[in-house]
C-alpha positions in Angstrom: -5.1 -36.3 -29.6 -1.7 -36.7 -31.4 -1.4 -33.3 -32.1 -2.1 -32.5 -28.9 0.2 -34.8 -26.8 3.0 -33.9 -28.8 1.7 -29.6 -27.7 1.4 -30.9 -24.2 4.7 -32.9 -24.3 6.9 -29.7 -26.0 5.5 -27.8 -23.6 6.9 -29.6 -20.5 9.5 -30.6 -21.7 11.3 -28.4 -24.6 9.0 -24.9 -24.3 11.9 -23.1 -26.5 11.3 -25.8 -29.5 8.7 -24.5 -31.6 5.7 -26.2 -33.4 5.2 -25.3 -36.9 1.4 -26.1 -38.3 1.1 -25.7 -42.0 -2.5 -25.4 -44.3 -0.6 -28.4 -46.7 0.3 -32.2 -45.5 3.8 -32.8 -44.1 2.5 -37.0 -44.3 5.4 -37.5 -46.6 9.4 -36.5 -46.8 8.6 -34.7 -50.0 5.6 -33.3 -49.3 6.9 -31.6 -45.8 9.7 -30.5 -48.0 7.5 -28.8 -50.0 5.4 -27.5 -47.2 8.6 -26.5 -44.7 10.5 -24.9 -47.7 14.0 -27.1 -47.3 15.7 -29.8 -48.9 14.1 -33.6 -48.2 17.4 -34.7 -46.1 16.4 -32.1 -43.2 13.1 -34.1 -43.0 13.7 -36.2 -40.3 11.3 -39.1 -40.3 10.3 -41.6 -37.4 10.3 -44.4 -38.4 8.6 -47.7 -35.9 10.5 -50.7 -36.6 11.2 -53.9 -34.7 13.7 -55.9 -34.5 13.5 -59.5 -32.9 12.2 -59.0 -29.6 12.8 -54.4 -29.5 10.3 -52.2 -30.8 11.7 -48.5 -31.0 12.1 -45.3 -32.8 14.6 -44.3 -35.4 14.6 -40.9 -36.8 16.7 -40.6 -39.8 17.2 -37.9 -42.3 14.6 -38.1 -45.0 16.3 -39.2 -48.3 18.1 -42.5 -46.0 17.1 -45.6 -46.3 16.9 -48.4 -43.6 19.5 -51.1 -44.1 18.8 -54.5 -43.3 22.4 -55.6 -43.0 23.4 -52.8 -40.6 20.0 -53.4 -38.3 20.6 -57.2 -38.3 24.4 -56.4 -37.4 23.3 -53.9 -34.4 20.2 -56.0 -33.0 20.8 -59.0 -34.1 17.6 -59.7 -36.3 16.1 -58.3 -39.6 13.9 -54.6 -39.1 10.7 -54.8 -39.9 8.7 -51.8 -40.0 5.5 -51.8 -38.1 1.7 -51.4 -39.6 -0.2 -48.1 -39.4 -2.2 -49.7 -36.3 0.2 -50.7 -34.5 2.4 -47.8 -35.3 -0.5 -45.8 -33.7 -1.3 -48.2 -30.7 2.3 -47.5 -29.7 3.1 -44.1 -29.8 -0.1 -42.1 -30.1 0.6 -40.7 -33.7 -0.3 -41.8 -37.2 2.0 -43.3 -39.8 2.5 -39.4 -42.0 3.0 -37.7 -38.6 4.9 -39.8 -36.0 7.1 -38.0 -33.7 9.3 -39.2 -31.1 8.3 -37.4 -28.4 4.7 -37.3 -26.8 4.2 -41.0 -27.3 1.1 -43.4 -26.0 3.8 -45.9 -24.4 7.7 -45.2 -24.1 9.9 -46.3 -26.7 13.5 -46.2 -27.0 14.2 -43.4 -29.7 17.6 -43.7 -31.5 19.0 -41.3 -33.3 21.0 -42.1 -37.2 24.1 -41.0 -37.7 22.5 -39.4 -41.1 21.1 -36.6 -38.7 24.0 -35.1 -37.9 26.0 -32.7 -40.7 22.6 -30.5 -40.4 22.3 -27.4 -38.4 18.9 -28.1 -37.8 16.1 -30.7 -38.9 12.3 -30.7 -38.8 10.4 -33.9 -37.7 7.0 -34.6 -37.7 5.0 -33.5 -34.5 1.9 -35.8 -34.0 -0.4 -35.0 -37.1 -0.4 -34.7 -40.9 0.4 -31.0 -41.0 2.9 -30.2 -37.7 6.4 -30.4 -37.0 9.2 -29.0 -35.0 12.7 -27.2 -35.9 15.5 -28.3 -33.8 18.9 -29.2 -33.9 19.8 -32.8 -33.7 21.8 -32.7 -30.9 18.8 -31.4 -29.6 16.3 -33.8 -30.0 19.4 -36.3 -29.1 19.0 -34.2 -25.6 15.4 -34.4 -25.3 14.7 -38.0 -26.6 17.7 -39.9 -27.6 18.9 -43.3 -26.1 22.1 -43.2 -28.7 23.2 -42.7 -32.0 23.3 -45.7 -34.5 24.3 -45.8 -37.9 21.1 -47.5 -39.3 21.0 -46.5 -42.7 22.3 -45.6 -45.9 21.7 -43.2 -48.4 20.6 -43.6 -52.2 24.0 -43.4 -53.3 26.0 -46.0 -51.3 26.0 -49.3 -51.2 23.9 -51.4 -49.1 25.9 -53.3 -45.9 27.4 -57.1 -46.2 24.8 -59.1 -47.0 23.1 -60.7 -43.5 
C-alpha cells in the first residue's frame, strides 16, 4: 500500500513529479545511488525522528548526518530516531523507502539546509525500489513546513556539545 499511496498522493498533488521504479533496492543511500546513477548526496533520505514531545520528518541529503547538538538547540530535546514499526505506523512506508509525502497520519516535514546547492534530488517514494526526481525547492513547495539546519556532514565538526 506504500507504494501505492505515495502513486495516489503524486498524482493529486504533484502529477508533473515523476516516479521512478527500478529492478535493484533503493533501501539504502548507497544502494539508490547505485540504482539512480548519481552521487549519494542527491539521495535525499527521510528520516522519522522525535524530539521531546514532536515527531516529524526530516529529509536531508544522503551523506549528512543528524546532529544532536543542533536538534537539541532547535527543539529543545535530544532526536531520537524512531523504530521500523513505528516508523511504519506513522507514515505508511517502511524504514528503506520512507517518503514524505503520501503518509498514514500528517507529519510536519522539514527540510535541511544540506538539500539545497543541488539542482535536483531523489527521495525515496513508499517502497524498497521507487523514488521521485525533484528539485528541493520543490518538495519544499509540496511538503515543507521550513528549512532547518539539522545536520552536518562527514567532514565538519559536530555542534557545541548539548
Amino acid at each position: 500500500m506504500s507504494l501505492e499511496s505515495a502513486r495516489m498522493w503524486l498524482a493529486a498533488h504533484a502529477p508533473d513529479v515523476e516516479l521512478i521504479e527500478v529492478a535493484q533496492s533503493t533501501a539504502t543511500v548507497d544502494a539508490a545511488a547505485l540504482a539512480l546513477g548519481v552521487e549519494p548526496a542527491r539521495i535525499a533520505k527521510t528520516l522519522a525522528v522525535r524530539a521531546g514531545d514532536e515527531v516529524f520528518l526530516l529529509v536531508a541529503r544522503g551523506d549528512a548526518r543528524l546532529d544532536n547538538a543542533k536538534c537539541k538547540a532547535e527543539f529543545g530535546a535530544r532526536p531520537r530516531m524512531l523504530g521500523p514499526e513505528e516508523t511504519l505506523a506513522l507514515t505508511g512506508h517502511p524504514i528503506g523507502g520512507v517518503c514524505p509525502f503520501g503518509l498514514a497520519t500528517p507529519l510536519p516535514v522539514y527540510l535541511d539546509l544540506s538539500l539545497r546547492p543541488f539542482d535536483c534530488i531523489y527521495p525515496a517514494a513508499g517502497s524498497l525500489n521507487a523514488s521521485v526526481r525533484l528539485t528541493p525547492e520543490r518538495l519544499f513547495e509540496l511538503v515543507g513546513r521550513r528549512w532547518v539546519d539539522l545536520c552536518r556532514l562527514r567532514d565538519e565538526e559536530p555542534g557545541p556539545a548539548a
